[in-house]
TIDRENLUM-100142 format. One line per 3 residues: number of its first residue (from 1); their letters; for each residue x, y, z of C-alpha. Coordinates in nm, 4 decimals, always signed. Layout:
<sites>
NUM	A	X,Y,Z | ... $
</sites>
This chain:
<sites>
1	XXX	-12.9246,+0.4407,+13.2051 | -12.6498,+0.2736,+13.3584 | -12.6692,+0.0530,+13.6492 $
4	XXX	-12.4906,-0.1952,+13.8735 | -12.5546,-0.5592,+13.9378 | -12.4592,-0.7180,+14.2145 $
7	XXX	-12.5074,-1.1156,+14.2892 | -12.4040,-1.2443,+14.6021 | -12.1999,-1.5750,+14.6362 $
10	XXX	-12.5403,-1.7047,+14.8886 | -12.7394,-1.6394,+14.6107 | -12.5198,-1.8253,+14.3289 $
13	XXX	-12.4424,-2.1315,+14.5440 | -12.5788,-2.4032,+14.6744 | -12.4786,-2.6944,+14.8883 $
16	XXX	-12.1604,-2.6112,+14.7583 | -12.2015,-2.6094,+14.3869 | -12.3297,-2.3182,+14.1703 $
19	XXX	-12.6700,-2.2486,+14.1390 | -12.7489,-2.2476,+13.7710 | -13.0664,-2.1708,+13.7553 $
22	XXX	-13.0351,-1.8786,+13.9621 | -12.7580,-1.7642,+13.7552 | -12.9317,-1.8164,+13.4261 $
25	XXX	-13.2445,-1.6205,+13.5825 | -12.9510,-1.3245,+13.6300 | -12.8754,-1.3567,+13.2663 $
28	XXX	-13.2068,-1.3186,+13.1644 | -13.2674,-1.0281,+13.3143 | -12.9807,-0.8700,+13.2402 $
31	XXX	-13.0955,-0.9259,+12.8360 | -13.4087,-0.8046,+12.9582 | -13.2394,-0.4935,+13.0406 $
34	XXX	-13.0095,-0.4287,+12.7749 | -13.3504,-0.4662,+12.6123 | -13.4429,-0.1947,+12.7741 $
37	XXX	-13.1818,+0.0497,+12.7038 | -12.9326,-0.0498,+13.0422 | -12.6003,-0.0559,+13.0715 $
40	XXX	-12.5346,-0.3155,+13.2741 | -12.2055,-0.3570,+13.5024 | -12.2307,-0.7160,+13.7152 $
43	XXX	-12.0430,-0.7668,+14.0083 | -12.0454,-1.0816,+14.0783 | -11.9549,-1.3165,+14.3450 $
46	XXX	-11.9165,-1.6829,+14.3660 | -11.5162,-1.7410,+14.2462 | -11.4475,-1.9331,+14.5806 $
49	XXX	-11.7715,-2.1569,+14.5828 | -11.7072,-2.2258,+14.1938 | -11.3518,-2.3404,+14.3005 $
52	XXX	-11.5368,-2.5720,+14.5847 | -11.6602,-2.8057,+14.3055 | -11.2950,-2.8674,+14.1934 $
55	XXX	-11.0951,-2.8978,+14.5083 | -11.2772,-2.9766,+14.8203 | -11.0493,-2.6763,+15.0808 $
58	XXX	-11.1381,-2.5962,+15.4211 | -11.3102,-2.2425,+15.3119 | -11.2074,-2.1372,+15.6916 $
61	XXX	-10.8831,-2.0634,+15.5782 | -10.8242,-1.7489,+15.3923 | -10.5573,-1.8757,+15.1955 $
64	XXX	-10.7404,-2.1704,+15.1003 | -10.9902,-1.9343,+15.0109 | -10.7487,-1.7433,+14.7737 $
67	XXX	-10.6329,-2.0833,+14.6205 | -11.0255,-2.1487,+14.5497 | -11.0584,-1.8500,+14.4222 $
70	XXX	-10.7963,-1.8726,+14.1678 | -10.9138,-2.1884,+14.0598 | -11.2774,-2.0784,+14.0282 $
73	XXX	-11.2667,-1.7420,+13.8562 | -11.2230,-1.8751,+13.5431 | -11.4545,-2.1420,+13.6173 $
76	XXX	-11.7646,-1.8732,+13.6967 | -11.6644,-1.7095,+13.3637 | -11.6883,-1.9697,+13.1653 $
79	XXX	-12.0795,-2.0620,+13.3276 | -12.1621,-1.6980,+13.2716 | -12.0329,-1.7223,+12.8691 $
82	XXX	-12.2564,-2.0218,+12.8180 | -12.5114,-1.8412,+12.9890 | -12.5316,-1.4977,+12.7773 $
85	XXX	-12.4283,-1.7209,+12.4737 | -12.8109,-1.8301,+12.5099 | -12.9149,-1.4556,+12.4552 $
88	XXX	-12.6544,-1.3547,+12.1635 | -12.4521,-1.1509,+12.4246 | -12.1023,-1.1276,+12.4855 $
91	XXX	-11.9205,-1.0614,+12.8364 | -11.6444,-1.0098,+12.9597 | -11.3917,-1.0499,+13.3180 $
94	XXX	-11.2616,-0.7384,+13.4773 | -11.0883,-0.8146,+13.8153 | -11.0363,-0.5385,+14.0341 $
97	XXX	-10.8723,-0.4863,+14.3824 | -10.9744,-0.2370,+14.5842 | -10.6579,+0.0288,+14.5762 $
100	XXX	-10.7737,+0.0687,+14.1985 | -10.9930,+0.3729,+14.3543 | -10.7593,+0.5290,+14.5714 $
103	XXX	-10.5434,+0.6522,+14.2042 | -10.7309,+0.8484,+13.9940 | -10.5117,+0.7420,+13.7282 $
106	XXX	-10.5804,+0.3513,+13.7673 | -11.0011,+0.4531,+13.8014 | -10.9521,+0.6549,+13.4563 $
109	XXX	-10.8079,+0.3137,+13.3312 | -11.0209,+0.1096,+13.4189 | -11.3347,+0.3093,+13.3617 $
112	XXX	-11.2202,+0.4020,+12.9992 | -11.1981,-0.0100,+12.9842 | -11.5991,-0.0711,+13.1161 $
115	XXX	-11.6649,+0.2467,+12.9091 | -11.5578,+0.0483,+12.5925 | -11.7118,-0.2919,+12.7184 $
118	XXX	-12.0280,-0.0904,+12.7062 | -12.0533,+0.0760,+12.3973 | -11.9851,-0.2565,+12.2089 $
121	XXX	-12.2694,-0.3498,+12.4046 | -12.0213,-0.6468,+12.6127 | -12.1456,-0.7051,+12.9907 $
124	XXX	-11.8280,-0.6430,+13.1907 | -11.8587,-0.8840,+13.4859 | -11.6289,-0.7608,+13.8023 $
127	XXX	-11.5334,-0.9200,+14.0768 | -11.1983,-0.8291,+14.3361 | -10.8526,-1.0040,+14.2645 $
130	XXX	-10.8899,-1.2089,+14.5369 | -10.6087,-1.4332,+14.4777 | -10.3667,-1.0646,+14.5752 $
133	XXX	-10.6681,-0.9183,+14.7527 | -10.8410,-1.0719,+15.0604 | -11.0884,-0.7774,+15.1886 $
136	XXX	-11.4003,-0.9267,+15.0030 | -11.2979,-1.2958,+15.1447 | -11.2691,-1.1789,+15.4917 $
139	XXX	-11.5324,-0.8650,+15.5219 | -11.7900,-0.7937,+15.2586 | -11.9134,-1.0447,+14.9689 $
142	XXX	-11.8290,-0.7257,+14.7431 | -12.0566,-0.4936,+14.8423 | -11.7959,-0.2443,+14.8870 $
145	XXX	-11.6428,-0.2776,+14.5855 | -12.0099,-0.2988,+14.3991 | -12.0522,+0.1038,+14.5914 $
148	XXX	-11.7017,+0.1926,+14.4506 | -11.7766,+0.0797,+14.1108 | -12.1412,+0.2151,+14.0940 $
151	XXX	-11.9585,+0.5668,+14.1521 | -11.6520,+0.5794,+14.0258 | -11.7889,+0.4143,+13.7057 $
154	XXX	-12.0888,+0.6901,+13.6564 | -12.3698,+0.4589,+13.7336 | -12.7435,+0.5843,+13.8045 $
157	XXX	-12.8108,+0.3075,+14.0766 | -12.6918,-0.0276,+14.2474 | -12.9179,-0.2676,+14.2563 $
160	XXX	-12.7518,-0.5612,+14.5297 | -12.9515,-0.9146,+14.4350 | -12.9667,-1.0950,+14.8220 $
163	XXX	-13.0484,-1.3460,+15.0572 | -13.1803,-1.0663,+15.2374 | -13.4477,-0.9559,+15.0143 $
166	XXX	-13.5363,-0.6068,+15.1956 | -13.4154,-0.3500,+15.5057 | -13.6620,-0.4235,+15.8062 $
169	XXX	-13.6818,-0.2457,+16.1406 | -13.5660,-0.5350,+16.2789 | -13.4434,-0.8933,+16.2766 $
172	XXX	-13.7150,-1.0906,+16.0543 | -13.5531,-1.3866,+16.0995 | -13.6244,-1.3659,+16.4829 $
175	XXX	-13.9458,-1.1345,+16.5007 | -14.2365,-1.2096,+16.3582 | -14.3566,-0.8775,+16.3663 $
178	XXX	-14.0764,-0.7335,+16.1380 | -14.2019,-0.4454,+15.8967 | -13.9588,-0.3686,+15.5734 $
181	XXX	-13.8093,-0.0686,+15.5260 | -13.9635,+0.0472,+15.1723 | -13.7749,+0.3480,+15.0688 $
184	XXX	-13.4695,+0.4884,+15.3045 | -13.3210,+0.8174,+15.2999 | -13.1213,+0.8528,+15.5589 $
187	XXX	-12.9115,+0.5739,+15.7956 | -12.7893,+0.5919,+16.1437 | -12.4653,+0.5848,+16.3097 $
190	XXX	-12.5453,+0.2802,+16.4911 | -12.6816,+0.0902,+16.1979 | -12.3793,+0.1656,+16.0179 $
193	XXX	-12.1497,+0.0739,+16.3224 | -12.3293,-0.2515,+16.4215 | -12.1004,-0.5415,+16.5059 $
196	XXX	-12.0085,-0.7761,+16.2276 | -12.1439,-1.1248,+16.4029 | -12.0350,-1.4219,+16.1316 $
199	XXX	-12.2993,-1.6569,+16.3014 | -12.5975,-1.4380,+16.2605 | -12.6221,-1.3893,+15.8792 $
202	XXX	-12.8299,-1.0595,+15.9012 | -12.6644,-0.9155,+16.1454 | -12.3130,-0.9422,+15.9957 $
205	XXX	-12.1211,-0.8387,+15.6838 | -12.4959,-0.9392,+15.5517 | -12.6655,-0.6180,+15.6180 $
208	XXX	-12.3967,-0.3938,+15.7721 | -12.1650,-0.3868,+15.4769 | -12.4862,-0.3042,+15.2774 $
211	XXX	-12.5819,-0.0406,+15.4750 | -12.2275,+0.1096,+15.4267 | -12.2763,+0.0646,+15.0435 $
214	XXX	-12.5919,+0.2070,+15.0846 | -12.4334,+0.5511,+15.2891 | -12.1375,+0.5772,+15.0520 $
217	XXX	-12.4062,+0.6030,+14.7397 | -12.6164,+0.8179,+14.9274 | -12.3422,+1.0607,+15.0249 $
220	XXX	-12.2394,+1.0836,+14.6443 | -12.6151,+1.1609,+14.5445 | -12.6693,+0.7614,+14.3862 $
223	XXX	-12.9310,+0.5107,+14.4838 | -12.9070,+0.1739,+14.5796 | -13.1800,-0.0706,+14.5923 $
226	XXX	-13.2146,-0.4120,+14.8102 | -13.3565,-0.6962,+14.7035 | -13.3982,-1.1043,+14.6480 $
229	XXX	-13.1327,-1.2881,+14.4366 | -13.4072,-1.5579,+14.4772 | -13.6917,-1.4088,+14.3035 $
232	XXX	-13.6212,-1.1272,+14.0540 | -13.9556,-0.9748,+14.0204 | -13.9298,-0.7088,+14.2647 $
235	XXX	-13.5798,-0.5370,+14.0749 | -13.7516,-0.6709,+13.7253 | -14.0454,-0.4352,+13.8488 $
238	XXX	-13.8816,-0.1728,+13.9522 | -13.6172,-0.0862,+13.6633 | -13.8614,-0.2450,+13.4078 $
241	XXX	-14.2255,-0.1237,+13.4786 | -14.0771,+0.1208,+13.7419 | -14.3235,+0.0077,+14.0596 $
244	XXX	-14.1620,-0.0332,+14.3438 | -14.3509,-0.3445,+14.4578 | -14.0793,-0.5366,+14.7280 $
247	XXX	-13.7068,-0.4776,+14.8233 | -13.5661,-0.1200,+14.9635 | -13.4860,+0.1481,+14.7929 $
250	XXX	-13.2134,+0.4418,+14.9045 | -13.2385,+0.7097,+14.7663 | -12.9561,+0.9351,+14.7295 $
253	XXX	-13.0121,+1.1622,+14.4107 | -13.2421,+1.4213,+14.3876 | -13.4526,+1.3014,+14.0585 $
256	X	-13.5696,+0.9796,+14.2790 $
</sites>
């Protein structure tokens, strides 16, 4: 079965410096998978905080941003190498930008190109050109482009690895009595329309974009499931023992 990863750049940094552990824990899983008979597709974040350690840029500043960025992406590549080095396995970089899925031509490219990566058994790490393409600096830490690639690249399920570890029915951050959201099959208008706040982490791009992932998959009969990039037990449970134990699942096809 194929699947998408994606790691967001909260959950691979750190007081700005990469997290290592966190993303050797990734790698590990994803072995664990391939293990398991996955193809696995990672989208991953983190190309501006990677370019942090280098060049110390006001990360206010969208074009600093891009300049970090630059300077980073082949910095996060190399980590990840070393990483699945550890496990015999090969990866590879595939930068996208988002008009790659408005041609059918370009997403017949490109997919042919994963396609490949995949059959050799290579994990093809994406993340958006952001030195030409500023939409995932500005709005959504890739989750967009993670629900583009998860369809247009014939994948059962993404699975989006968070600082917010689940849905809830509201704020858990500020209410105590917050329940999670275990399995979700349908999504509102006004959760999908909420306003982006950048001071209030789970009320911004955090959880809205996700939701929006979340609708686009479910619209095109795919699942997406929502959980900590902290602690991997709840995916590792649920695509490797299938229980769904923690984390929210949205279900979109009809074999769920």
């Amino acid at each position: 079965m194929r699947v998408v990863l994606k790691v967001g750049s909260h959950v691979l940094s750190e007081n700005g410096k990469i997290a290592k552990d966190r993303m050797f824990a990734l790698v590990e899983l994803i072995s664990e998978l391939q293990n398991h008979n996955y193809d696995v597709i990672l989208v991953s974040s983190g190309a501006v905080a990677a370019g942090y350690t280098q060049l110390h840029l006001d990360r206010t500043s969208v074009a600093n941003k891009q300049a970090l960025a630059a300077i980073g992406q082949p910095l996060l590549l190399k980590m990840y190498q070393e990483k699945f080095a550890k496990f015999d396995m090969l990866c590879s970089q595939v930068l996208l930008s988002a008009d790659v899925f408005d041609s059918r031509k370009a997403t017949k490219h490109a997919k042919v190109a994963v396609d490949t990566l995949l059959a050799n058994r290579v994990v093809p790490i994406i993340n958006e050109n952001d030195t030409v393409s500023i939409e995932e600096l500005v709005f959504g830490d890739n989750d967009r482009l993670s629900a583009h690639v998860t369809h247009y690249f014939d994948a059962k399920m993404l699975v989006i690895l968070s600082d917010i570890d689940a849905l809830y029915d509201k704020d858990p951050n500020r209410y105590d009595d917050a329940k999670r959201r275990a399995v979700v099959r349908e999504i509102s208008q006004e959760e999908l329309e909420a306003e982006h706040t950048p001071n209030n982490e789970f009320a911004t791009g955090g959880i809205v974009t996700k939701l929006q992932s979340a609708h686009f998959l479910m619209e095109h009969k795919r699942d997406m499931f929502l959980s900590s990039g902290f602690d991997l037990s709840d995916v590792r449970s649920l695509l490797i023992d299938a229980k769904h134990i923690g984390g929210t699942l949205f279900i979109g096809s009809n074999d769920s």
